[in-house]
N, C-alpha and C positions, 0 to 999 in steps of 0.2 A: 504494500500500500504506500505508495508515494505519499513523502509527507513536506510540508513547507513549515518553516520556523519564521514569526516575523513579530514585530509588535502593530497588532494591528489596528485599521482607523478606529478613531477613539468616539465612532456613533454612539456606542455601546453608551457613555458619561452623558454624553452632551445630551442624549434625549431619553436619559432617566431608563434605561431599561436594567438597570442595578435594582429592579422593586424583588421584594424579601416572598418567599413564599408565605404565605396565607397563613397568618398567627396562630388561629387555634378556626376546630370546626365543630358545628351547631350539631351531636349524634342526640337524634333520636331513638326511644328505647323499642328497635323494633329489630332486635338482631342483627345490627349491624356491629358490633363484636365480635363474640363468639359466634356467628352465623357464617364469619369471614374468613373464621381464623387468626386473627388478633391477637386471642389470648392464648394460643396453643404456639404462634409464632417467636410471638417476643419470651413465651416460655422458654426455647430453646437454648444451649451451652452456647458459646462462640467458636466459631468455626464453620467448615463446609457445612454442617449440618443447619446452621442458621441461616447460611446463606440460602439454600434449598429450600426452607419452611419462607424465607420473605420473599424470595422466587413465585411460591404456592400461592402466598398472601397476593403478591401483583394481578397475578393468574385470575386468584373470585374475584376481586375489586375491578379486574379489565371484565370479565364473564356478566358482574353485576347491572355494571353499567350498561352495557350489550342492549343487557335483556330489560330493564329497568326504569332507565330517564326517558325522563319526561317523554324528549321527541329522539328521533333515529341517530347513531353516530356512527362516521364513519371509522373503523378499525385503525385506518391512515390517522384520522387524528388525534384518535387518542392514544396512539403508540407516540405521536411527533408532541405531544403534548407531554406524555412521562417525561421523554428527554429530555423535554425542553427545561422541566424542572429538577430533572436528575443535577443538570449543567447548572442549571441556576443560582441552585443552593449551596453550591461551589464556592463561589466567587462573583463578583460584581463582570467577571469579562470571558467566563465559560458559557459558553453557549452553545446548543443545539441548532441547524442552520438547514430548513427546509431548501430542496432545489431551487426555489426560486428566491430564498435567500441568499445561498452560495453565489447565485452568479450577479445578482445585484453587487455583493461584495467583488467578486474577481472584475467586474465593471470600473470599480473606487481605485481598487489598485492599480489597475493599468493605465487607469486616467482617459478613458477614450470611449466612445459611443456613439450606436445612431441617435441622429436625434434631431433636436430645430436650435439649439444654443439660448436656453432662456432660463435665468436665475428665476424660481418664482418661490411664493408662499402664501397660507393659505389666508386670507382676509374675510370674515363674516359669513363663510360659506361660499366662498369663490377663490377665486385661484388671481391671486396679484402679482405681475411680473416686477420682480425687484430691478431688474437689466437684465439687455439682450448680450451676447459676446459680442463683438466685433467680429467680422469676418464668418459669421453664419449664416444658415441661412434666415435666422428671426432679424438678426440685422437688418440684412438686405431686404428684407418684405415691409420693413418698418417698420416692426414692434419695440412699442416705446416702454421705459419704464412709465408704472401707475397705471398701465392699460388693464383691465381686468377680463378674465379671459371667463367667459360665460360658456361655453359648447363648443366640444372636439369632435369634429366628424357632424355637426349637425344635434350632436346628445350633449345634453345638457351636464356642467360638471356639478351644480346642485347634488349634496349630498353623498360625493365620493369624497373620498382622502385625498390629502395634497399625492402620498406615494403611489393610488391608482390613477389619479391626474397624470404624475410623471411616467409613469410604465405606459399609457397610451400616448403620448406626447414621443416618447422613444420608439424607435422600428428601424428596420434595414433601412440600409442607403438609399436614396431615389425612389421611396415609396413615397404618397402624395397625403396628407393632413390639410385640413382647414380649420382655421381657429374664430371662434365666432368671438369678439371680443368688446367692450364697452369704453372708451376713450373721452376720458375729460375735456369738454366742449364740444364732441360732436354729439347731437341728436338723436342720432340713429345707430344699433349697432352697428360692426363694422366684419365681415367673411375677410379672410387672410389664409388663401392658399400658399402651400410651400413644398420644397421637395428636404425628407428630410435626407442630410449628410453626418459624417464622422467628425464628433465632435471632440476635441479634445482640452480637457479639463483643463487651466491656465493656474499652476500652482505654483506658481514666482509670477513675480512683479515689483519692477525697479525702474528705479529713477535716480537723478540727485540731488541732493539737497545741501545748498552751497556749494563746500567741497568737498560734501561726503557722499560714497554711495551710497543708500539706500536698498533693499533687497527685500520681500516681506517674502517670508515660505507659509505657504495656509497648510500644507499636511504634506507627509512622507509617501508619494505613489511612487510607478516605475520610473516617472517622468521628472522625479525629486532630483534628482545629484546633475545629471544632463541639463536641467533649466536654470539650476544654480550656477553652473559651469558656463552657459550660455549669458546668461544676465551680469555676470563677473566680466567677460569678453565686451560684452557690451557698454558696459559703464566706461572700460579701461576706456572704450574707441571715442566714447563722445566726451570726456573727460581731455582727450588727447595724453593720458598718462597722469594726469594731474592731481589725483584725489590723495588729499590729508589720510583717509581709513575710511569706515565700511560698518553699516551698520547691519546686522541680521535680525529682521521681528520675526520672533516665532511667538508673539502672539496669539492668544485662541488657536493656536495650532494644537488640534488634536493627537496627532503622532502619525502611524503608520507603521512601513516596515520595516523591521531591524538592519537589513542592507542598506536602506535607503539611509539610516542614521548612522550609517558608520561610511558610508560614502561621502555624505557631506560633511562630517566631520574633521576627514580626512582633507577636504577641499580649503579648510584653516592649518592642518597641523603637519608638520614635516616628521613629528617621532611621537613616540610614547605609547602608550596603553590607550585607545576609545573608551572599551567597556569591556565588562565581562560577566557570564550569568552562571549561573549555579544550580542546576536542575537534582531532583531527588537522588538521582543516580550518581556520584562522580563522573564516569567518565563522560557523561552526556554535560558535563560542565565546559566551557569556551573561553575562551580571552579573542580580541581584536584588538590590533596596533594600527598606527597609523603608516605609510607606505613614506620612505623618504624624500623630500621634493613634491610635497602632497598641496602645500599651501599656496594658493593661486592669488592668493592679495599682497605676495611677497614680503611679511612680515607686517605691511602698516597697520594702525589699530584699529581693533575693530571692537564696537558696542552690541551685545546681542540683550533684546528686547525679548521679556517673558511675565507671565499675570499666569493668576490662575487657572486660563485658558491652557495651559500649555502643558503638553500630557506627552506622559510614553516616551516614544521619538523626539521629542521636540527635549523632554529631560533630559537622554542620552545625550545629545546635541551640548544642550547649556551643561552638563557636568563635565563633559570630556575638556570642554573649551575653558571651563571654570577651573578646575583641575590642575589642569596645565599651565593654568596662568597666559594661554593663551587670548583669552578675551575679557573685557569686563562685562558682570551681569547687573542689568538695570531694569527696574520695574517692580512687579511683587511676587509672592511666594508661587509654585506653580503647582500644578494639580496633584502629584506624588504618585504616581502611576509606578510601583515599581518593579512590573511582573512582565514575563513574556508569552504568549500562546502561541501556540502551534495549531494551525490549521489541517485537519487530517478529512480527506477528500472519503467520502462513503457512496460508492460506486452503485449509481440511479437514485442515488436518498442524500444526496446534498453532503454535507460536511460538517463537522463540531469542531469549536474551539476553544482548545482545552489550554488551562495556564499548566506549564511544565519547569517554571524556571523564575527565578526573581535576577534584577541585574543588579550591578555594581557599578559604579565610576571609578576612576585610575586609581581613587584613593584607598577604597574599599569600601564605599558610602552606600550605604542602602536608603533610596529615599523614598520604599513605598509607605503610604500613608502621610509623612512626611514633607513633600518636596523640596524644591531647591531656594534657597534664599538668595535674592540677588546681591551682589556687593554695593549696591548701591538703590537702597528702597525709592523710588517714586508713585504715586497713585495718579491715573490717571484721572479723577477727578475729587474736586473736596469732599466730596458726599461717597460715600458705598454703594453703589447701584444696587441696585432690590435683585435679586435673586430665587426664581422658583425651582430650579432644579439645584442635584447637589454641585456644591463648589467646590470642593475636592476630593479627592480618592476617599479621606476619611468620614466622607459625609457618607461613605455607600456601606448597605449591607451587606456581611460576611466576606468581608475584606479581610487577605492573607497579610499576616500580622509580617511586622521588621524583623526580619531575624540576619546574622551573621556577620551584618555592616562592621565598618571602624566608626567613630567619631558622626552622629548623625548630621552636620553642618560642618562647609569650610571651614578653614581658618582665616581671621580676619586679614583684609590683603592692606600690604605694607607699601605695596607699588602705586597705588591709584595719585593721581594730582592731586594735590593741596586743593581745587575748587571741588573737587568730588566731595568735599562734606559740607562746602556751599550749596549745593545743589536740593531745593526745598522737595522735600517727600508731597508735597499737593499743592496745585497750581493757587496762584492767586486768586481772590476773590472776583479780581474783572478778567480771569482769564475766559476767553468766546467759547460759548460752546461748542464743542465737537463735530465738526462737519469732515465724512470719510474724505469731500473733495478734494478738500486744503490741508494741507499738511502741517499748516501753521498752527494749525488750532490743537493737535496732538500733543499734548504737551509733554508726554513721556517720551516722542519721537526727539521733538526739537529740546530737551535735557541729554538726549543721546548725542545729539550734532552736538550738542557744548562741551560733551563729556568728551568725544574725539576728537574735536577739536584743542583741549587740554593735553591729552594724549601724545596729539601728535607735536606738539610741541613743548612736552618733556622728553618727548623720543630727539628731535633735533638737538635739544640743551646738550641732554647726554653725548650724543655725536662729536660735540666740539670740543 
């Protein structure tokens, strides 16, 4: 059975699917006990023999149900259903993964798909385009942000989920969709044929800012370390060589795959240790190094940006870089994600993914439950933003507890500027608020420009 090891996208956090199985349940006295086998089960010694009698016990309770609720069920679902809480009760990122879940995910990781190119979400029972990609085909046909999209194919999207919304919106190449859609100041709705194409997912984007580069990574796909590599080449060109250092946001970056974070890490470091994971077994245990002549920003400084948002991969990333004394970390704590799954592919029944391993940074730092503390705290605004899901690993149930680390936090760093502890933890009171357009207005971005900026001009003093 072919198997894949990775840290994988961090859906799992962001959309609360860490909920705890079912506290206690309501038995009525109608032999549902001893009619089950219950009490003849959990009677038994430990060992094969118990395992057999809970085997038996699965056995009436699957038979029960068959013959019993309410209305008909399929056998598929409720075998996919045990699973799903066999995995569940594991861990907040074990999971069970019906076929048509597996390939949604193997979709995430490659970064590419048919489709129309349109960011949406779901608004009041309708489907709201947040943005089109550029260079798709939703572009091109003229779907604007704030259009809301009322009927695909003629069928109304009333009352399906944003994810059935998105799976009929996707399809082969050059098959044909019409988007019936409703557009602020026009009257009338609006029919928007299109042909859909291969879209591919845009997980970097850069720019620069002053004479820093800039770089945001949103998640760890195939497409991670190649766009990183790409956006670095690019900066140098329109820079014409020029740039003071280099900022990395990994921001709200959920994570991804474990290659992908030991490739782009390597894209900052010329030596040392990445990371390393420790799975139940020894020799299933790993170390990664960095490849020498790895670093493509040639030494200058670079600021990496991380919040609570920033999980899994995006940790691996900030600790190997922290570590090393490679980079400074700016922002707030990140999410502590500090385990790895392995996706094991289950031939016509989709795949489960199961944690088999916790990592470590160079140091020997375990930071599940925990995360990373930046060297340099900023909040992105004076207030806390409200929060309805959990905000970090330790907010989730049946979370695998810290075990084996050295020293749960760095050690305070001795190298940073003299302004680095000028640098105010929450913006001013008249600081604008937040517009993704402007870059100005980010205020944890432009303390990053200040902070490289310092940077690079302790890196010159020492020079002389």
């Amino acid at each position: 059975m072919k198997r894949r090891t990775g840290l994988l996208l961090g859906a799992a956090f962001v959309a609360g699917v860490a909920a705890a199985p079912v506290a206690g349940l309501l038995l009525h006295g109608m032999g549902f006990g001893p009619g089950l086998g219950i009490t003849d089960a959990f009677a038994q010694s430990s060992g094969a023999a118990e395992t057999y009698q809970m085997l038996n016990l699965f056995g009436d309770v699957f038979e029960r149900v068959r013959a019993d609720y309410v209305e008909p069920v399929k056998d598929r679902e409720l075998v996919e259903n045990a699973l799903s809480g066999m995995l569940s009760g594991l861990d907040p990122h074990s999971a069970y993964m019906n076929p048509k879940s597996y390939a949604d995910m193997q979709v995430q990781t490659r970064g590419e798909f048919g489709g129309l190119g349109i960011e949406v979400t779901e608004d009041g029972g309708l489907i709201k385009v947040i943005s089109p990609i550029d260079g798709t085909p939703a572009a091109r046909a003229g779907i604007k942000a704030g259009d809301l999209i009322l009927a695909l194919d003629g069928k109304s999207v009333e009352g399906i989920t944003l994810n059935d919304a998105v799976d009929k919106m996707r399809g082969p190449p050059n098959s044909k969709i019409t988007l019936t859609i409703k557009r602020d100041g026009v009257s009338k709705p609006l029919d928007v044929s299109m042909l859909r194409e291969v879209i591919h997912i845009q997980v970097v984007r850069s720019h620069i800012e002053g004479d820093v580069g800039y770089i945001r990574l949103t998640q760890f796909n195939e497409e991670s370390d190649s766009s990183i590599r790409a956006a670095i080449e690019q900066l140098k060109q329109q820079s014409g060589g020029h740039l003071k250092g280099y900022i990395l946001d990994l921001r709200n970056n959920p994570g991804g795959l474990l290659d992908q974070a030991i490739a782009v890490s390597n894209d900052f470091l010329n030596q040392g240790e990445i990371v390393s994971t420790r799975a139940r077994h020894p020799e299933d245990s790993q170390r990664w190094y960095a490849k020498s002549g790895g670093d493509l920003i040639g030494r200058l400084p670079l600021v990496v940006l991380i919040n609570n948002g920033s999980a899994s991969a995006s940790e691996i990333v900030s600790g190997a870089l922290q570590d090393d004394r490679r980079a400074v970390l700016l922002g707030t704590r990140s999410f502590g994600k500090g385990s790895v799954q392995t996706v094991i592919p289950l031939p016509g029944n989709g795949a489960i993914r199961l944690t088999t391993a916790r990592y470590y940074t160079p140091s020997g730092r375990s930071i599940q439950g925990l995360g990373i503390t930046p060297d340099v705290e900023v909040h992105e605004s004076r207030e806390a933003p409200p929060h309805f899901l959990p905000e970090r690993e330790s907010d989730l149930q049946h979370t695998i507890t810290n075990s084996g680390g050295t020293t749960p936090s760095a050690p305070p760093r001795a190298d940073l500027p003299p302004m680095a502890k000028a640098i105010p933890a929450k913006p001013p009171a008249d600081w604008p608020a937040f517009d993704p357009a402007k870059p100005s207005t980010d205020f944890q971005l432009q303390q990053g420009v200040h902070l490289v900026d310092a940077l690079a001009t302790m890196k010159r003093a020492a020079a002389n």
